[in-house]
N, C-alpha and C positions, 0 to 999 in steps of 0.2 A: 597586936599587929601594927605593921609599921605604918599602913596609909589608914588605918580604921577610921582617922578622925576626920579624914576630905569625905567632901560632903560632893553632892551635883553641881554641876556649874553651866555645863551645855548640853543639850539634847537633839538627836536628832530623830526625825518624827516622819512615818512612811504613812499618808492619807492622814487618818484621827490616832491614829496609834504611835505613839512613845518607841523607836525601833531601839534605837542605843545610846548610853551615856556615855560624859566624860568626867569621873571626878579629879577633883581639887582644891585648893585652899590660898588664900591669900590675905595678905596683910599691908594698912596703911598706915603710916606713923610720920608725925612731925619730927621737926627739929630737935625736939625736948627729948625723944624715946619714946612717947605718949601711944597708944597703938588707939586710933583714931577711929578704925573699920578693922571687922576681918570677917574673914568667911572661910567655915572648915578649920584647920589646925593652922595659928597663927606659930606658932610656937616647934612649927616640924623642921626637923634638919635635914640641910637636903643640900649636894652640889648648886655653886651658881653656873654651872659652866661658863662660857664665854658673857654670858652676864659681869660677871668680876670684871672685865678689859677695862672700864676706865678706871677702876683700885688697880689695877695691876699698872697701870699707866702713871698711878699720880706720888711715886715718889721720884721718879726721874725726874717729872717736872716740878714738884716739890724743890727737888735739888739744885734746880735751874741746868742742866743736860741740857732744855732745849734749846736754850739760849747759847749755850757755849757749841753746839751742833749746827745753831740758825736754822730749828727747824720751823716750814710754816705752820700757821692751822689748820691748811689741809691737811700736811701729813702727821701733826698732832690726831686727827681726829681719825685716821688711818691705825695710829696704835691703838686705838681704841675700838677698831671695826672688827666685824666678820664681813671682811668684803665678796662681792659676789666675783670678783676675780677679769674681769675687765682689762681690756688693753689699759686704761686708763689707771685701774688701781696698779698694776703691775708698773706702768711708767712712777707714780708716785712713791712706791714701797722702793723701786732702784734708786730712788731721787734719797731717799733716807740712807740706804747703805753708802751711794757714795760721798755723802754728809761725812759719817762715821767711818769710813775705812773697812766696810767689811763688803764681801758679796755676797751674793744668792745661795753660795754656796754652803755658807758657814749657816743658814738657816736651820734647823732641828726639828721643823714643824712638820714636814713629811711632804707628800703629792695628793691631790686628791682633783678629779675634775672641777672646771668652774661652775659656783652656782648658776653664772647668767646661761642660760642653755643656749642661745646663738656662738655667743664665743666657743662655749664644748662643743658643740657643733662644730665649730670654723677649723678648730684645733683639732677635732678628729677628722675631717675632710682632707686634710692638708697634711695629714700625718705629722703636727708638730707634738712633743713630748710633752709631757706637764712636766712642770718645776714649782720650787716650791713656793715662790713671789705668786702665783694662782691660787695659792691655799688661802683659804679666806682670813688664817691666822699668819698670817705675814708680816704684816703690818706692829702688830704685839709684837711676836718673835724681833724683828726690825728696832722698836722701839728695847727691848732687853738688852739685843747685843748694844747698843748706845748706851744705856743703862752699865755696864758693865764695864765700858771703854771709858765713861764717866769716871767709874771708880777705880779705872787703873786696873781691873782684875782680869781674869781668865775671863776669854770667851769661848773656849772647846767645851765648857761644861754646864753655858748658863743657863739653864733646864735643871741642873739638882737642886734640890731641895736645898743642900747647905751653901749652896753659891751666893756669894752677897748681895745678887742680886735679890735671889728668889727671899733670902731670910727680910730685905728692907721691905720686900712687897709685903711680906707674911704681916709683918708688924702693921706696914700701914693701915690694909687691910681688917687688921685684928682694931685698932684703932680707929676708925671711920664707922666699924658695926660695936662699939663700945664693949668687945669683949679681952678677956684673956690670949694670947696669942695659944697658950694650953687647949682654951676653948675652940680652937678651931678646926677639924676633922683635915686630914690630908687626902686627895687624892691624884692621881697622872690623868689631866683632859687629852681629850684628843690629838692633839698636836703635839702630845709629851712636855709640856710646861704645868709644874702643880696648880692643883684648882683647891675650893673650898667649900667645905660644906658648913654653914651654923644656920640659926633658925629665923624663917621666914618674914618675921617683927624686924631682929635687926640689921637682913638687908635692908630694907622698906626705910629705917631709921638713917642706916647711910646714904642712900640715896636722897633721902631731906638733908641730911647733913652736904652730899654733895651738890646739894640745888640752892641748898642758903647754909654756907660755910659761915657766916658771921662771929658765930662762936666758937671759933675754930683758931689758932694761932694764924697771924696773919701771911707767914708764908705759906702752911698748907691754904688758907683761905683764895690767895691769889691763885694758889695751882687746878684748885677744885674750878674758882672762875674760867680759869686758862681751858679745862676739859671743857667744862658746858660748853663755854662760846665755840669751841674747834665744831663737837658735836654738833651744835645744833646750825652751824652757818655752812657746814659742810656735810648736811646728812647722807647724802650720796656717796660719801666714803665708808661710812660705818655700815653699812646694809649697799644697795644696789639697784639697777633697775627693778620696778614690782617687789621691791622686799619694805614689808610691812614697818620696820623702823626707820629707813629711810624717807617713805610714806610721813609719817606720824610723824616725825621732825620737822619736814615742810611745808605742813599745814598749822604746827603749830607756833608759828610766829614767834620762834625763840625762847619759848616758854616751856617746849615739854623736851624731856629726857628719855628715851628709849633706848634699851639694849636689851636684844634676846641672848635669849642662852638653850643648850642644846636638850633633850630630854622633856620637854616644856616649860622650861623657866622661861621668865622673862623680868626684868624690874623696868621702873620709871620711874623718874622724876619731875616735879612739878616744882618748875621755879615760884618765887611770891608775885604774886599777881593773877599767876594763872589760872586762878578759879572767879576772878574779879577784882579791882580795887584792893588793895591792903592784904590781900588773902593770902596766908602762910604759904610757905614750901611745902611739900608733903611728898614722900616716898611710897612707892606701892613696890610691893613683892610677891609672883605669879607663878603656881605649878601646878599644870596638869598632869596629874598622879600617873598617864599612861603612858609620857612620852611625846605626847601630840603627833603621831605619827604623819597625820592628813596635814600638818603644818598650817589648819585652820582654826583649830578650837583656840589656840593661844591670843591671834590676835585680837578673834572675836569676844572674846574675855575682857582681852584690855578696853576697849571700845565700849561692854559695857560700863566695867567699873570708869569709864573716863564718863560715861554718858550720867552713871548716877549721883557721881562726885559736880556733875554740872563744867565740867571743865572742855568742854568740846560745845563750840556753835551748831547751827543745824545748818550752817554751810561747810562747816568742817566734818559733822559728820557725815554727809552727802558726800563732800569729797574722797571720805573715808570707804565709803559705803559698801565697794566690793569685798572689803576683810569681813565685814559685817557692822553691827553684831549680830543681827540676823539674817538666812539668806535662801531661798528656794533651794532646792534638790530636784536635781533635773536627773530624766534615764539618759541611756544610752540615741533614743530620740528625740531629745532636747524638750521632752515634756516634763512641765514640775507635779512630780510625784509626792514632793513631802516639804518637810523645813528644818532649819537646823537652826538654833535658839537658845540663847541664853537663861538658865531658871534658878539664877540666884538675886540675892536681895545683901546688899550691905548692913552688917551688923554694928552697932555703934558699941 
């Protein structure tokens, strides 16, 4: 069976009794490849969804696009979001197209309401139309077509598979998780730009590799720098108000990497120091085998494995505290009825 090997990770618990699980499986690896921790199947392949955006992002700026664009690090870290769709992300993603010569228009990513529910709100009140600068992949999309004006090529198609854009992401991509670019599973995300499916070690391994590029040729090394700092100086672009990686960006002092991804993925990154003094980079790789539907179990996951890793203060994790890792269950009259909890342990 395809998920046999995810094991429990969270539980939720109605009085003394065990009501329902969530399984899954994850994976932490160094710089080296080393798979440092895992729990459940280290080794299972499975879409990153919107996880990938900063691989999908880093041969543009590998190539230096953003410099010939002058794009900021806000909107650096904008190609790398699922923003919650915001007046403010929508001012910044126009700020990119009229960089590059393209508009709203030539986007491929679709419509979909904004994640901030005040603005979908405002926006349905007011009878204005979604477009597609509110899709939370805008900013991607945005950063492709510049990707593509870069190279001189077609932008009516940059969504296929054979488009030079998508083959330099495949590679890079295929190169950052140290496999075959053969090894890599295709599939169409949501917004219609290819995604990738390989195994759960070496995301976790690229995401060390994207947190201490050191060993990396010094132009990719500068581009991976170029992603972290965007991400993590401007987490409010990549996620949104209340959304959990934006959260976890700004409380961790420049040191952590976050990006979810859709179906319950998520990775992270741990720049050197973040675990203390001298202490390596380290990549983790996270999937809740059902989806994560409640859009709870994921973060409460990361929170542990960040609590067990030692990499979060106990003011940081207070700050943290409403994602969890753990958290009461309230009824319908705001009495707590149960808890919802973490029941896994790090494997070395």
């Amino acid at each position: 069976m395809y998920f046999s090997k995810h094991v429990p990770l969270f539980v939720l618990s109605r009085g003394d009794t065990d009501e329902s699980v969530h399984f899954g499986s994850l994976a932490v690896s160094d710089v080296q490849g080393h798979l440092i921790y895992a729990v459940g199947d280290p080794d299972l392949v499975t879409f990153l969804r919107s996880t990938a955006k900063p691989f999908q992002a880093l041969p543009f700026i590998e190539s230096g696009g953003h410099k010939h664009f002058n794009l900021t690090e806000q909107e650096i870290a904008l190609l790398c979001a699922s923003h919650s769709g915001t007046d403010e992300h929508v001012t910044v993603a126009a700020a990119i197209q009229r960089k590059i010569g393209v508009t709203e228009a030539d986007l491929l990513c679709g419509v979909h309401p904004p994640y901030h529910q005040e603005t979908a709100e405002r926006l349905k009140a007011t009878g204005q139309p979604l477009t597609p600068n509110r899709h939370n992949c805008s900013g991607k999309h945005s950063g492709m077509l510049a990707f593509a004006r870069w190279l001189q090529a077609p932008t009516a198609a940059y969504v296929d598979f054979e488009h030079p854009v998508q083959q330099a992401i495949l590679r890079t991509f295929a190169e950052m998780c140290s496999l075959p670019v053969e090894k890599v599973a295709l599939g169409i995300d949501g917004c219609s730009a290819p995604n990738f499916a390989v195994p759960l070690r070496n995301v976790a391994w690229a995401y060390a590799r994207l947190c201490d590029p050191g060993n990396l040729p010094e132009v990719r090394a500068t581009a991976c720098r170029t992603i972290t700092h965007a991400m993590t100086t401007y987490p409010d672009m990549v996620g949104g108000p209340g959304r959990f990686d934006t959260a976890l960006m700004q409380v961790g002092n420049g040191l952590i990497v976050s990006k979810a991804g859709a179906e319950g993925y998520q990775g992270i990154g741990l720049l050197p120091g973040a675990l203390g003094t001298d202490s390596p980079a380290l990549g983790i790789a996270i999937k809740i085998s059902d989806g994560d539907l409640r859009k709870s179990v994921r973060p409460a996951v990361v929170l542990e494995t960040l609590r067990q890793l030692g990499a979060l203060s106990e003011d940081q994790q207070q700050a943290l505290a409403t994602f969890g890792p753990r958290f009461p269950i309230y009824n319908w009259r705001k009495l707590t009825v149960g808890e919802a909890r973490p029941v896994f342990t790090l494997q070395s």
